[in-house]
Steps between C-alpha positions, in 0.01 A plus 500: 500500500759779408705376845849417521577209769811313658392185658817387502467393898152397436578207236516196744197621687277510202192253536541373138904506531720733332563363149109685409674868588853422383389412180332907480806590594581829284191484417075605511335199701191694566282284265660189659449618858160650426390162429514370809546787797307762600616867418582579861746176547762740460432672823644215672834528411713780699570809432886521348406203215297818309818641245197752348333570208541374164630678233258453179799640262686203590236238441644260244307537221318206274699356280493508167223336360390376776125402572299670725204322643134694439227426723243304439166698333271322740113446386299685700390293803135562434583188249598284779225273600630209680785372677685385208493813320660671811692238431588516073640871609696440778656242351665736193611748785671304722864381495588131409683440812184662721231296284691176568497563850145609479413210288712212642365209666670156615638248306232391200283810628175235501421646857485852349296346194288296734415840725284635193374204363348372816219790433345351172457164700291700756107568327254726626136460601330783464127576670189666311257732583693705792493866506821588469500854460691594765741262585800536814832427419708598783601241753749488785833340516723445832264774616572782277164613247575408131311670202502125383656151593882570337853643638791646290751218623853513557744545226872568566677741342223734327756735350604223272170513313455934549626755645180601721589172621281353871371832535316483199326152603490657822315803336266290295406242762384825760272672196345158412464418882673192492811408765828528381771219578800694589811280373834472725701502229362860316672725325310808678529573841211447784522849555439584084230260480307701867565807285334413199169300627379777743150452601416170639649237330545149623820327530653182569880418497597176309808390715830275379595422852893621491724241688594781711196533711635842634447616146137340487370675779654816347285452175197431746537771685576748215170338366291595760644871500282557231214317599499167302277243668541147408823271425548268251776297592621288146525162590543323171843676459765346695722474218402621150413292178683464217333750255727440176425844313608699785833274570558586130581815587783647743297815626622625824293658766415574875121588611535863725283386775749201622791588711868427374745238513401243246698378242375579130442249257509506077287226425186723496326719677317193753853339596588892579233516745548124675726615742246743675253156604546254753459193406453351904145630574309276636137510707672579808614830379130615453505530919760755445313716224192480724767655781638758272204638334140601507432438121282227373692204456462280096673290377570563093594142369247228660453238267378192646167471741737375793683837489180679526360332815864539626427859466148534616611256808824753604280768495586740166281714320538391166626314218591563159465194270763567245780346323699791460381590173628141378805647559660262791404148417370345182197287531367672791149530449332844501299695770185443325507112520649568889181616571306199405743321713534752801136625541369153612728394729477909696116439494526127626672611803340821564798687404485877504783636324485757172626351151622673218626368181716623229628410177374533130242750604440696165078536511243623657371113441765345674477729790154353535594203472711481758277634715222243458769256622585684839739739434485830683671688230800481258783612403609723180898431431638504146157636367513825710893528396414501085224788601789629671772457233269598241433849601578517848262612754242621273557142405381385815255638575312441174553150518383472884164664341480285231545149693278677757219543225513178380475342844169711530368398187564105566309575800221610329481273239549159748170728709704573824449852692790470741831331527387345796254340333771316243493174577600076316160525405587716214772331317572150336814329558503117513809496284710736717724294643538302195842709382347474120391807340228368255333901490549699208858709518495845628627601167639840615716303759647306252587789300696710782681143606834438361640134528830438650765377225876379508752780538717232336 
Protein backbone atom coordinates (compact mmCIF):
# COMPACT_ATOMS: atom_id res chain seq x y z
CA UNK A 1 0.00 0.00 0.00
CA UNK A 2 2.59 2.79 -0.92
CA UNK A 3 4.64 1.55 2.53
CA UNK A 4 8.13 0.72 2.74
CA UNK A 5 8.90 -2.19 5.43
CA UNK A 6 12.01 -4.06 7.01
CA UNK A 7 10.93 -7.21 8.59
CA UNK A 8 14.10 -8.34 8.61
CA UNK A 9 13.77 -9.41 12.59
CA UNK A 10 10.29 -10.44 11.95
CA UNK A 11 11.07 -13.37 9.31
CA UNK A 12 11.23 -16.41 11.75
CA UNK A 13 8.20 -15.20 13.62
CA UNK A 14 5.97 -15.10 10.64
CA UNK A 15 2.89 -17.57 11.00
CA UNK A 16 3.30 -18.84 7.38
CA UNK A 17 7.34 -18.78 7.69
CA UNK A 18 9.54 -16.45 6.01
CA UNK A 19 10.17 -17.82 2.50
CA UNK A 20 6.26 -15.97 1.59
CA UNK A 21 8.00 -12.29 2.47
CA UNK A 22 11.53 -13.07 1.30
CA UNK A 23 10.42 -13.95 -1.90
CA UNK A 24 8.74 -9.88 -2.10
CA UNK A 25 11.80 -8.98 -1.16
CA UNK A 26 12.61 -5.69 -3.32
CA UNK A 27 9.52 -5.85 -4.15
CA UNK A 28 5.27 -4.80 -4.04
CA UNK A 29 3.62 -7.81 -2.03
CA UNK A 30 0.53 -5.87 -1.37
CA UNK A 31 -1.65 -8.03 -3.72
CA UNK A 32 -0.05 -11.14 -2.13
CA UNK A 33 -0.56 -9.96 1.45
CA UNK A 34 -3.96 -8.46 0.71
CA UNK A 35 -5.06 -11.84 0.00
CA UNK A 36 -4.92 -13.14 3.09
CA UNK A 37 -4.46 -10.27 6.06
CA UNK A 38 -6.39 -7.65 7.06
CA UNK A 39 -5.23 -3.98 6.24
CA UNK A 40 -4.41 -3.19 9.85
CA UNK A 41 -1.95 -6.43 10.32
CA UNK A 42 0.67 -4.03 9.92
CA UNK A 43 -0.01 -2.31 13.15
CA UNK A 44 1.43 -5.16 14.87
CA UNK A 45 4.77 -4.88 13.98
CA UNK A 46 6.90 -2.08 15.97
CA UNK A 47 7.60 1.01 15.29
CA UNK A 48 11.46 1.22 13.77
CA UNK A 49 10.52 -1.75 10.92
CA UNK A 50 8.49 1.43 9.01
CA UNK A 51 11.67 2.84 6.46
CA UNK A 52 8.64 5.36 4.94
CA UNK A 53 6.97 6.06 2.02
CA UNK A 54 7.38 4.80 -1.34
CA UNK A 55 8.68 6.58 -4.01
CA UNK A 56 6.26 6.11 -7.22
CA UNK A 57 9.25 7.51 -9.60
CA UNK A 58 11.11 4.54 -8.70
CA UNK A 59 8.47 1.92 -9.29
CA UNK A 60 9.91 -0.48 -11.85
CA UNK A 61 7.98 -0.11 -14.64
CA UNK A 62 6.16 -3.05 -16.90
CA UNK A 63 8.15 -4.49 -19.10
CA UNK A 64 8.08 -4.41 -22.43
CA UNK A 65 5.31 -6.05 -23.83
CA UNK A 66 4.21 -7.29 -21.07
CA UNK A 67 0.46 -8.27 -20.35
CA UNK A 68 -1.55 -6.57 -18.10
CA UNK A 69 -4.51 -8.35 -16.67
CA UNK A 70 -8.17 -6.41 -17.28
CA UNK A 71 -10.90 -7.15 -15.05
CA UNK A 72 -13.47 -9.11 -15.66
CA UNK A 73 -16.81 -7.13 -17.33
CA UNK A 74 -19.10 -8.91 -14.93
CA UNK A 75 -22.97 -9.45 -16.07
CA UNK A 76 -24.98 -7.60 -14.07
CA UNK A 77 -26.08 -9.67 -11.04
CA UNK A 78 -29.73 -9.05 -11.70
CA UNK A 79 -28.90 -12.17 -14.21
CA UNK A 80 -27.92 -14.33 -11.42
CA UNK A 81 -30.67 -16.60 -10.42
CA UNK A 82 -29.37 -19.51 -8.62
CA UNK A 83 -26.52 -20.79 -6.85
CA UNK A 84 -24.67 -21.94 -9.77
CA UNK A 85 -24.74 -18.81 -11.57
CA UNK A 86 -23.14 -17.10 -8.46
CA UNK A 87 -21.22 -19.72 -9.15
CA UNK A 88 -20.34 -19.56 -13.42
CA UNK A 89 -18.94 -15.85 -12.33
CA UNK A 90 -16.98 -16.45 -9.55
CA UNK A 91 -15.42 -19.03 -11.04
CA UNK A 92 -13.77 -16.67 -14.11
CA UNK A 93 -12.66 -14.19 -11.26
CA UNK A 94 -10.95 -16.15 -9.04
CA UNK A 95 -7.31 -17.34 -9.09
CA UNK A 96 -6.43 -21.03 -10.00
CA UNK A 97 -4.60 -21.63 -6.88
CA UNK A 98 -7.76 -20.01 -4.67
CA UNK A 99 -10.45 -22.05 -6.83
CA UNK A 100 -8.54 -25.29 -6.15
CA UNK A 101 -8.57 -24.66 -2.65
CA UNK A 102 -12.12 -23.57 -2.86
CA UNK A 103 -12.99 -26.47 -4.98
CA UNK A 104 -10.87 -29.35 -3.56
CA UNK A 105 -12.22 -32.26 -1.90
CA UNK A 106 -10.52 -35.70 -0.75
CA UNK A 107 -9.14 -38.22 -2.69
CA UNK A 108 -11.82 -39.31 -5.69
CA UNK A 109 -13.99 -36.21 -4.41
CA UNK A 110 -17.24 -38.86 -4.40
CA UNK A 111 -18.03 -37.40 -0.83
CA UNK A 112 -18.18 -33.88 -2.34
CA UNK A 113 -20.22 -35.42 -5.40
CA UNK A 114 -22.34 -37.46 -3.06
CA UNK A 115 -23.19 -34.06 -0.81
CA UNK A 116 -25.35 -32.71 -3.88
CA UNK A 117 -26.61 -35.67 -5.25
CA UNK A 118 -28.13 -36.95 -2.09
CA UNK A 119 -30.94 -34.05 -2.76
CA UNK A 120 -32.49 -35.54 -6.04
CA UNK A 121 -32.92 -38.90 -4.04
CA UNK A 122 -35.01 -36.90 -1.48
CA UNK A 123 -38.94 -36.22 -3.21
CA UNK A 124 -41.40 -33.96 -1.95
CA UNK A 125 -45.04 -34.36 -0.94
CA UNK A 126 -46.74 -31.53 -1.30
CA UNK A 127 -50.47 -30.77 0.40
CA UNK A 128 -53.58 -29.11 -1.49
CA UNK A 129 -56.01 -26.79 -0.66
CA UNK A 130 -54.08 -24.74 2.26
CA UNK A 131 -54.15 -21.08 2.32
CA UNK A 132 -50.94 -20.20 2.01
CA UNK A 133 -50.94 -16.66 1.61
CA UNK A 134 -49.03 -15.72 4.26
CA UNK A 135 -46.62 -18.10 5.11
CA UNK A 136 -43.62 -17.74 8.25
CA UNK A 137 -40.30 -18.47 7.44
CA UNK A 138 -38.22 -17.49 10.27
CA UNK A 139 -37.21 -20.08 12.80
CA UNK A 140 -34.72 -20.20 15.65
CA UNK A 141 -31.39 -21.80 15.81
CA UNK A 142 -29.16 -22.35 19.13
CA UNK A 143 -31.52 -19.61 20.29
CA UNK A 144 -30.80 -16.79 18.06
CA UNK A 145 -34.16 -15.66 15.53
CA UNK A 146 -33.41 -16.58 11.84
CA UNK A 147 -35.30 -14.88 8.86
CA UNK A 148 -35.28 -18.63 7.69
CA UNK A 149 -33.72 -22.12 8.62
CA UNK A 150 -29.90 -21.42 6.99
CA UNK A 151 -26.37 -19.99 8.37
CA UNK A 152 -23.46 -18.53 6.27
CA UNK A 153 -20.95 -21.35 7.50
CA UNK A 154 -17.42 -21.22 8.07
CA UNK A 155 -14.98 -20.77 5.33
CA UNK A 156 -11.26 -20.09 5.99
CA UNK A 157 -9.49 -17.68 4.41
CA UNK A 158 -12.26 -15.34 2.68
CA UNK A 159 -9.70 -12.99 1.18
CA UNK A 160 -8.66 -15.76 -1.10
CA UNK A 161 -11.96 -15.63 -2.97
CA UNK A 162 -12.41 -11.29 -2.48
CA UNK A 163 -11.15 -8.74 -1.03
CA UNK A 164 -14.35 -7.73 1.18
CA UNK A 165 -13.46 -11.01 2.39
CA UNK A 166 -15.65 -12.48 6.10
CA UNK A 167 -16.94 -9.16 6.45
CA UNK A 168 -18.78 -9.33 3.44
CA UNK A 169 -20.52 -12.81 4.47
CA UNK A 170 -20.62 -11.24 7.69
CA UNK A 171 -22.47 -8.21 6.05
CA UNK A 172 -24.81 -10.31 4.00
CA UNK A 173 -25.75 -12.89 6.62
CA UNK A 174 -26.91 -9.64 9.22
CA UNK A 175 -29.19 -7.92 6.18
CA UNK A 176 -30.74 -11.34 5.30
CA UNK A 177 -31.10 -12.16 9.12
CA UNK A 178 -29.37 -15.24 9.04
CA UNK A 179 -26.26 -16.16 11.69
CA UNK A 180 -22.98 -15.88 10.50
CA UNK A 181 -20.27 -18.69 11.28
CA UNK A 182 -17.27 -16.75 12.17
CA UNK A 183 -14.16 -18.95 10.90
CA UNK A 184 -10.82 -19.23 13.15
CA UNK A 185 -8.81 -19.21 10.44
CA UNK A 186 -10.19 -15.61 8.60
CA UNK A 187 -8.47 -13.36 6.85
CA UNK A 188 -10.37 -10.28 8.63
CA UNK A 189 -10.08 -9.55 12.04
CA UNK A 190 -12.97 -10.08 14.88
CA UNK A 191 -12.75 -6.59 15.43
CA UNK A 192 -13.36 -5.75 11.27
CA UNK A 193 -16.06 -8.15 11.07
CA UNK A 194 -17.99 -6.14 14.74
CA UNK A 195 -17.34 -3.07 12.59
CA UNK A 196 -19.00 -3.94 9.58
CA UNK A 197 -22.31 -5.94 10.85
CA UNK A 198 -23.52 -3.17 13.28
CA UNK A 199 -27.02 -3.65 14.29
CA UNK A 200 -27.86 -6.95 15.68
CA UNK A 201 -26.37 -9.58 13.98
CA UNK A 202 -25.92 -13.09 15.21
CA UNK A 203 -22.72 -14.82 15.51
CA UNK A 204 -21.19 -18.00 16.20
CA UNK A 205 -17.39 -18.82 16.17
CA UNK A 206 -16.42 -22.06 14.26
CA UNK A 207 -13.34 -23.16 16.41
CA UNK A 208 -10.04 -25.41 15.20
CA UNK A 209 -9.09 -26.19 18.72
CA UNK A 210 -5.16 -24.98 18.63
CA UNK A 211 -2.92 -27.57 20.51
CA UNK A 212 -1.98 -24.76 22.62
CA UNK A 213 -5.02 -24.43 24.73
CA UNK A 214 -3.67 -21.01 26.07
CA UNK A 215 -4.20 -19.85 22.53
CA UNK A 216 -7.83 -21.45 22.40
CA UNK A 217 -9.13 -19.70 25.19
CA UNK A 218 -7.59 -16.54 23.66
CA UNK A 219 -9.74 -17.02 20.41
CA UNK A 220 -12.77 -17.71 22.87
CA UNK A 221 -12.40 -15.00 24.72
CA UNK A 222 -11.64 -12.52 21.87
CA UNK A 223 -14.94 -14.14 20.53
CA UNK A 224 -17.03 -13.19 23.13
CA UNK A 225 -15.59 -9.48 23.13
CA UNK A 226 -17.77 -8.91 20.44
CA UNK A 227 -20.63 -10.74 21.43
CA UNK A 228 -20.64 -14.07 19.45
CA UNK A 229 -22.87 -16.64 21.13
CA UNK A 230 -22.46 -20.17 20.21
CA UNK A 231 -19.23 -22.46 19.46
CA UNK A 232 -18.75 -24.78 16.97
CA UNK A 233 -15.99 -26.81 17.89
CA UNK A 234 -14.78 -28.93 14.35
CA UNK A 235 -14.53 -32.31 15.25
CA UNK A 236 -14.10 -34.08 11.96
CA UNK A 237 -10.67 -32.32 11.55
CA UNK A 238 -8.02 -33.86 13.50
CA UNK A 239 -5.80 -34.12 10.68
CA UNK A 240 -6.78 -32.91 7.18
CA UNK A 241 -7.65 -34.99 3.96
CA UNK A 242 -5.82 -35.35 1.13
CA UNK A 243 -7.49 -32.85 -1.32
CA UNK A 244 -5.22 -33.45 -4.56
CA UNK A 245 -5.97 -30.01 -6.43
CA UNK A 246 -4.89 -28.02 -3.58
CA UNK A 247 -1.56 -30.28 -2.88
CA UNK A 248 -0.98 -29.42 -6.58
CA UNK A 249 -0.17 -26.27 -5.71
CA UNK A 250 2.66 -24.80 -3.28
CA UNK A 251 0.63 -21.65 -2.02
CA UNK A 252 1.85 -20.40 1.22
CA UNK A 253 -0.22 -18.82 3.88
CA UNK A 254 -1.07 -18.08 7.63
CA UNK A 255 -4.86 -17.20 8.74
CA UNK A 256 -4.51 -13.57 10.99
CA UNK A 257 -6.68 -14.71 13.74
CA UNK A 258 -4.19 -17.70 14.96
CA UNK A 259 -1.28 -16.82 17.07
CA UNK A 260 2.40 -17.55 15.81
CA UNK A 261 4.85 -20.17 15.94
CA UNK A 262 3.86 -22.74 13.40
CA UNK A 263 5.84 -23.96 10.82
CA UNK A 264 4.59 -23.17 7.12
CA UNK A 265 4.01 -25.68 4.69
CA UNK A 266 4.10 -25.62 0.46
CA UNK A 267 1.97 -28.36 -0.29
CA UNK A 268 -1.17 -26.13 -0.33
CA UNK A 269 -2.91 -23.94 1.44
CA UNK A 270 -4.74 -27.01 3.97
CA UNK A 271 -1.21 -28.62 4.93
CA UNK A 272 -0.33 -24.70 5.72
CA UNK A 273 -3.00 -24.54 8.17
CA UNK A 274 -2.52 -28.30 9.92
CA UNK A 275 -0.26 -27.15 12.34
CA UNK A 276 -2.80 -24.72 14.09
CA UNK A 277 -5.27 -28.16 15.13
CA UNK A 278 -4.81 -30.62 17.66
CA UNK A 279 -5.22 -33.69 16.72
CA UNK A 280 -5.69 -35.18 20.76
CA UNK A 281 -9.24 -33.88 21.50
CA UNK A 282 -11.15 -36.12 22.86
CA UNK A 283 -14.78 -36.02 24.93
CA UNK A 284 -13.06 -35.23 28.01
CA UNK A 285 -11.92 -31.93 26.80
CA UNK A 286 -15.62 -30.78 26.33
CA UNK A 287 -15.57 -30.48 30.52
CA UNK A 288 -12.97 -27.93 29.97
CA UNK A 289 -14.84 -25.77 27.21
CA UNK A 290 -17.92 -25.97 29.45
CA UNK A 291 -15.25 -24.42 32.26
CA UNK A 292 -13.87 -21.84 29.98
CA UNK A 293 -16.83 -20.46 28.32
CA UNK A 294 -20.43 -19.45 28.39
CA UNK A 295 -21.11 -20.07 24.60
CA UNK A 296 -23.29 -22.80 23.33
CA UNK A 297 -21.37 -25.76 22.89
CA UNK A 298 -21.75 -27.96 18.85
CA UNK A 299 -20.02 -30.06 17.62
CA UNK A 300 -19.32 -29.43 13.55
CA UNK A 301 -18.38 -33.01 12.24
CA UNK A 302 -20.91 -35.73 13.84
CA UNK A 303 -21.38 -38.35 11.51
CA UNK A 304 -22.60 -41.43 12.97
CA UNK A 305 -25.93 -41.72 15.38
CA UNK A 306 -23.56 -42.97 18.31
CA UNK A 307 -21.73 -39.60 18.20
CA UNK A 308 -24.93 -37.81 18.46
CA UNK A 309 -26.33 -39.49 21.61
CA UNK A 310 -22.69 -39.10 22.87
CA UNK A 311 -23.42 -35.51 22.53
CA UNK A 312 -26.94 -35.17 23.69
CA UNK A 313 -25.83 -37.61 26.77
CA UNK A 314 -22.59 -35.08 27.81
CA UNK A 315 -24.79 -32.40 27.76
CA UNK A 316 -23.93 -30.00 24.42
CA UNK A 317 -26.12 -27.86 22.62
CA UNK A 318 -25.74 -28.95 19.28
CA UNK A 319 -24.48 -30.81 16.46
CA UNK A 320 -23.57 -30.18 13.05
CA UNK A 321 -23.92 -33.24 10.75
CA UNK A 322 -21.29 -32.57 8.20
CA UNK A 323 -18.49 -34.11 6.43
CA UNK A 324 -16.50 -31.20 6.03
CA UNK A 325 -17.69 -30.30 2.76
CA UNK A 326 -16.41 -33.89 1.54
CA UNK A 327 -13.36 -32.42 2.13
CA UNK A 328 -11.76 -34.80 5.04
CA UNK A 329 -12.72 -38.32 4.21
CA UNK A 330 -14.02 -39.87 1.03
CA UNK A 331 -17.05 -42.00 1.34
CA UNK A 332 -18.38 -40.28 4.25
CA UNK A 333 -21.89 -39.98 3.74
CA UNK A 334 -23.57 -36.54 3.75
CA UNK A 335 -25.58 -34.59 6.45
CA UNK A 336 -28.73 -35.16 4.70
CA UNK A 337 -28.66 -39.04 4.90
CA UNK A 338 -27.17 -38.36 8.79
CA UNK A 339 -30.36 -37.20 9.50
CA UNK A 340 -32.30 -40.21 8.55
CA UNK A 341 -29.87 -42.00 10.68
CA UNK A 342 -29.53 -39.48 13.69
CA UNK A 343 -33.17 -38.23 14.10
CA UNK A 344 -34.48 -41.70 15.22
CA UNK A 345 -32.20 -42.76 17.51
CA UNK A 346 -32.43 -38.67 19.47
CA UNK A 347 -36.27 -39.28 19.41
CA UNK A 348 -36.01 -43.01 20.67
CA UNK A 349 -34.29 -41.90 23.70
CA UNK A 350 -35.89 -38.69 24.34
CA UNK A 351 -32.91 -36.82 23.38
CA UNK A 352 -33.06 -33.05 23.42
CA UNK A 353 -30.23 -31.69 21.66
CA UNK A 354 -30.38 -29.12 18.38
CA UNK A 355 -29.12 -30.61 14.89
CA UNK A 356 -27.90 -28.88 12.07
CA UNK A 357 -26.64 -30.20 8.88
CA UNK A 358 -24.48 -28.97 6.17
CA UNK A 359 -23.20 -29.87 2.94
CA UNK A 360 -24.46 -29.54 -0.76
CA UNK A 361 -27.04 -27.04 0.28
CA UNK A 362 -27.64 -25.08 -3.07
CA UNK A 363 -31.86 -24.72 -2.96
CA UNK A 364 -34.43 -23.49 -1.39
CA UNK A 365 -35.72 -27.36 -1.98
CA UNK A 366 -33.07 -28.91 -0.24
CA UNK A 367 -33.30 -26.62 2.66
CA UNK A 368 -36.76 -28.09 3.01
CA UNK A 369 -35.82 -31.06 2.73
CA UNK A 370 -33.71 -31.25 5.31
CA UNK A 371 -35.94 -29.91 7.46
CA UNK A 372 -38.72 -32.48 7.04
CA UNK A 373 -36.03 -34.92 8.26
CA UNK A 374 -35.18 -33.08 11.65
CA UNK A 375 -32.79 -30.69 10.99
CA UNK A 376 -32.94 -27.39 12.82
CA UNK A 377 -31.23 -25.51 10.12
CA UNK A 378 -28.23 -25.70 7.70
CA UNK A 379 -25.40 -24.58 6.73
CA UNK A 380 -24.31 -22.35 3.53
CA UNK A 381 -20.33 -23.04 2.84
CA UNK A 382 -18.95 -23.00 -0.70
CA UNK A 383 -22.38 -21.64 -2.03
CA UNK A 384 -22.25 -18.39 0.07
CA UNK A 385 -18.32 -18.11 -0.97
CA UNK A 386 -19.18 -18.10 -5.12
CA UNK A 387 -21.94 -15.22 -4.11
CA UNK A 388 -19.05 -13.93 -2.40
CA UNK A 389 -16.33 -14.36 -5.07
CA UNK A 390 -18.64 -13.38 -7.66
CA UNK A 391 -19.31 -9.89 -6.65
CA UNK A 392 -18.53 -9.72 -3.17
CA UNK A 393 -20.91 -8.60 -0.63
CA UNK A 394 -23.49 -7.39 -2.90
CA UNK A 395 -22.92 -10.97 -3.85
CA UNK A 396 -24.11 -12.12 -0.70
CA UNK A 397 -26.56 -10.74 0.05
CA UNK A 398 -28.44 -11.33 -3.21
CA UNK A 399 -27.91 -14.83 -3.03
CA UNK A 400 -29.08 -15.11 0.81
CA UNK A 401 -32.44 -13.47 -0.78
CA UNK A 402 -32.64 -15.62 -3.47
CA UNK A 403 -32.19 -19.13 -1.54
CA UNK A 404 -34.41 -17.36 1.03
CA UNK A 405 -37.22 -16.93 -1.72
CA UNK A 406 -37.09 -20.15 -2.92
CA UNK A 407 -37.34 -21.73 0.52
CA UNK A 408 -40.65 -19.62 0.82
CA UNK A 409 -41.97 -20.64 -2.31
CA UNK A 410 -41.33 -24.59 -1.65
CA UNK A 411 -43.24 -23.84 1.35
CA UNK A 412 -46.03 -22.74 -0.36
CA UNK A 413 -46.22 -25.01 -2.97
CA UNK A 414 -45.73 -28.42 -0.49
CA UNK A 415 -49.03 -26.14 1.60
CA UNK A 416 -46.99 -25.41 4.84
CA UNK A 417 -47.50 -21.89 6.76
CA UNK A 418 -44.60 -22.19 9.17
CA UNK A 419 -41.29 -23.88 9.44
CA UNK A 420 -42.42 -25.43 12.40
CA UNK A 421 -44.88 -27.03 10.73
CA UNK A 422 -42.17 -28.87 8.16
CA UNK A 423 -42.24 -32.13 8.93
CA UNK A 424 -41.24 -36.37 7.09
CA UNK A 425 -44.64 -36.12 6.14
CA UNK A 426 -43.77 -33.96 3.28
CA UNK A 427 -41.05 -35.65 1.45
CA UNK A 428 -40.33 -39.15 -0.19
CA UNK A 429 -37.19 -40.86 0.39
CA UNK A 430 -37.16 -44.69 0.52
CA UNK A 431 -34.07 -44.73 -1.64
CA UNK A 432 -31.97 -42.37 0.53
CA UNK A 433 -29.73 -44.43 1.96
CA UNK A 434 -29.35 -46.41 -1.09
CA UNK A 435 -25.93 -44.32 -2.27
CA UNK A 436 -27.46 -44.58 -6.07
CA UNK A 437 -28.55 -41.51 -7.67
CA UNK A 438 -31.27 -42.83 -10.12
CA UNK A 439 -32.94 -38.82 -10.22
CA UNK A 440 -32.45 -36.83 -13.14
CA UNK A 441 -28.87 -34.74 -12.96
CA UNK A 442 -28.92 -31.29 -11.68
CA UNK A 443 -27.65 -30.28 -15.01
CA UNK A 444 -26.26 -26.88 -13.86
CA UNK A 445 -24.10 -28.85 -11.27
CA UNK A 446 -22.63 -30.79 -13.75
CA UNK A 447 -21.76 -27.90 -15.75
CA UNK A 448 -19.80 -25.80 -12.93
CA UNK A 449 -17.99 -29.37 -11.87
CA UNK A 450 -14.65 -29.99 -13.26
CA UNK A 451 -13.25 -33.65 -12.98
CA UNK A 452 -9.95 -34.27 -11.48
CA UNK A 453 -7.30 -35.50 -14.23
CA UNK A 454 -3.54 -36.71 -14.15
CA UNK A 455 -1.02 -33.91 -13.77
CA UNK A 456 1.15 -36.59 -15.41
Amino acid sequence: HGKVYDVTQFLAEHPGGAKVIAKWAGGDGTKSFDAIHPKTMMQQLSPETFIGELDEATRPKEAAGQAVAEEMVLPPIQTCLNSYDFEAVARKRMQKENLDYLTSAADDEVTFRENSNVFSRVWLRPSILVNIKEVDTTCKMLGAASSFPAYVSSVALGKLYHPDGECGLAIGAEKIGIPFAIPCMGSNTFDEIKSVATGSPTRWLQLYVNPDREKALDMIRRAEAIGTEALLITVDAPVFGKRERDRRNKVEVAPVNQKSGAKASSSGVVMALQSFVDCTLTWDDMKWFRSVTKMKIVLKGVQRWEDAVMAADAGLDGIVLSNHGGRQLDFARSGLELLAEVMPELRKRNLSIEVLMDGGVRRGTDIFKAIALGANGVGLGRSAIWALGSYGTEGVEAYLQILKDEFELCMKLCGVKSVADIGPQYVSCDFLQAHVTAAPARTLAVGQYVPLKSAL
